[in-house]
C-alpha positions, 0 to 999 in steps of 0.5 A: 226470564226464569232461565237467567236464575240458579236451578233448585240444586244451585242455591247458592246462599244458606238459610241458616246457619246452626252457630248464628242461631239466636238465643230466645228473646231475654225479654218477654216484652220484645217476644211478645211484639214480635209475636203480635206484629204478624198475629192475623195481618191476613185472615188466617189461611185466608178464612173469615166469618166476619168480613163477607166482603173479603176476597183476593184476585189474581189478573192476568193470563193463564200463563202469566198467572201460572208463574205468579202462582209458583212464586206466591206458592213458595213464598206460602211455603205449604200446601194451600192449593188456591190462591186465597189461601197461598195469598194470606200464607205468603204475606203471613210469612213475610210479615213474620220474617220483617217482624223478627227482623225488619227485613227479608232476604229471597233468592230467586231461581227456577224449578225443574218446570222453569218456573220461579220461585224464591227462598229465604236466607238468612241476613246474619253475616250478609254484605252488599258490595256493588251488583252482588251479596256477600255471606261470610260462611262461619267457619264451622260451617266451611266444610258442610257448604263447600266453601267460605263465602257465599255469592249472589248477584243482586239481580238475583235476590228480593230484598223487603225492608218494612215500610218507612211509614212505620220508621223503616229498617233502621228504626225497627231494629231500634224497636226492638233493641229499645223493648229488649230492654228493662223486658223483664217483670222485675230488675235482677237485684230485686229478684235476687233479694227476695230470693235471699230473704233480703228486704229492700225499699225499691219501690216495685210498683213504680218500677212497673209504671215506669217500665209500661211508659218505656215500652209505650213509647218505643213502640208509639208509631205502632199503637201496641198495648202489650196484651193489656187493654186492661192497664190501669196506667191508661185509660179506656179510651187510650187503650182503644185509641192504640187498639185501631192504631195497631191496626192501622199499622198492621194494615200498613205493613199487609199493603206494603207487602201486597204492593211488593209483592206485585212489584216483583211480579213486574220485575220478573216480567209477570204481567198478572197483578195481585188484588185484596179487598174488602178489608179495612184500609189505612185510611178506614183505621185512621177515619175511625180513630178520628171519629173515635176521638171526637166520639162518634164511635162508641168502644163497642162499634170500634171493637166490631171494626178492629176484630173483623 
């Protein structure tokens, strides 16, 4: 199967183009999510202290597992060198890329080993016609690419979009363009009047609460807090009702990945299948926060349950 994919020196869609680079985030607010959504959907590196039960498997033949080894390896892009570790690098690494984005783009090809392996590129400037991707190369880039336009067949791309329980591609970038607005900790005007000495009657504390609400409700299908378990416009257990629902959500999102990930696995005739346990499941989060509901949880075990 790997013979039908581009070598390592025939990449033929960029990474990253240097004149589409995206300025930071105006926002604090939107900086913060996109940081939080990926923020330890894995053990990092894949160690844990708190769950024993924890473990990552790999089945399949010595060959077949060989190949998902090489393809896990440059999804992780380092050095880890077990599986565990490559595991949780590479699922980290994607859920980076959905949070920034709401999706991935990887074109598959072949090592020197005849291996497979993958590598992102960039979405910005990217069209789907049928059977193929189209990059619009700017053109200031003409002459360091070799040419105007980037073509891939669509056999030869993994796409992963984040899941349609939390909204999808499309309602994700919604999100995001939701929380890029009113992100900042004060309107401009009142800033530039208290720079000029000017006294005005806004109402700064309103305008606080009013923001929170906005951003809790464009962010409600996710549970996210904005790093404030302590807001005084929500109670305590709201605030750790949205703790478990934010859990729920990034355990959402690491299963979606595991299970694309096994998907391409078949897709690329790799017979080895990928296995994570013994963390908790969307379902272990949505019981808790039942039980949480009805008080048969007190806030100190739930807190055991979200920080494992």
């Amino acid at each position: 199967m790997s013979s039908e994919f581009s070598n390592t020196a025939e990449l033929r869609m960029t990474r990253h183009f240097r004149s589409l680079s995206s300025p930071p985030f105006s926002s604090l607010t939107l900086d913060m999510f996109v940081e939080d959504v990926p923020l330890s959907i894995v053990p990092i590196r894949g160690r844990t202290r708190r769950n024993e039960k924890f473990s990552i498997t790999l089945h399949g033949d010595e060959q077949s597992q060989k190949a998902a080894l090489s393809v896990l390896s440059s999804l992780a892009r380092n050095d880890e060198d077990n599986l565990v570790g490559l595991t949780c690098e590479a699922i980290e690494n994607i859920a980076t890329l959905l949070a920034w984005d709401g999706c991935a783009y990887y074109e598959l090809f072949s090592t020197k080993d005849n291996l497979l392996n993958l590598s992102n590129f960039t979405s910005k400037r990217l069209f789907r016609v049928p059977f193929y991707y189209l990059q619009i190369v700017p053109k200031g880039h003409w002459e360091d690419i070799g040419r105007k336009v980037n073509i891939i067949r669509s056999s030869e791309v993994w796409q992963i979009t984040m899941p349609r329980q939390l909204g999808g591609k499309k309602r994700y970038k919604t999100t995001l363009k939701n929380l890029e607005r009113f992100g900042s900790s004060a309107p401009e005007f009142w800033l530039e009047n208290m720079q000029s000495g000017f006294s005005s009657h806004f109402n700064f504390g309103d305008f606080v609460k009013e923001t929170n609400i906005y951003h809790e409700k464009a962010t409600k299908i996710w549970g996210w807090n904005r790093r404030d378990s302590g807001n005084e416009y929500f109670t305590e257990f709201y605030s750790f009702y949205s703790m478990v629902t934010f859990r729920w959500a990034q355990s959402i999102m690491r299963d979606h990945i595991l299970n694309e990930i096994n998907t391409l696995f078949s897709r690329l005739k790799i017979t080895s299948r990928l296995n994570i346990s013994g963390l908790p499941s969307p379902n272990d989060y949505l019981q808790l926060r039942e039980e949480l509901s009805e008080g048969k949880k007190s806030f100190k075990e739930v807190t055991e349950v979200i920080w494992k």
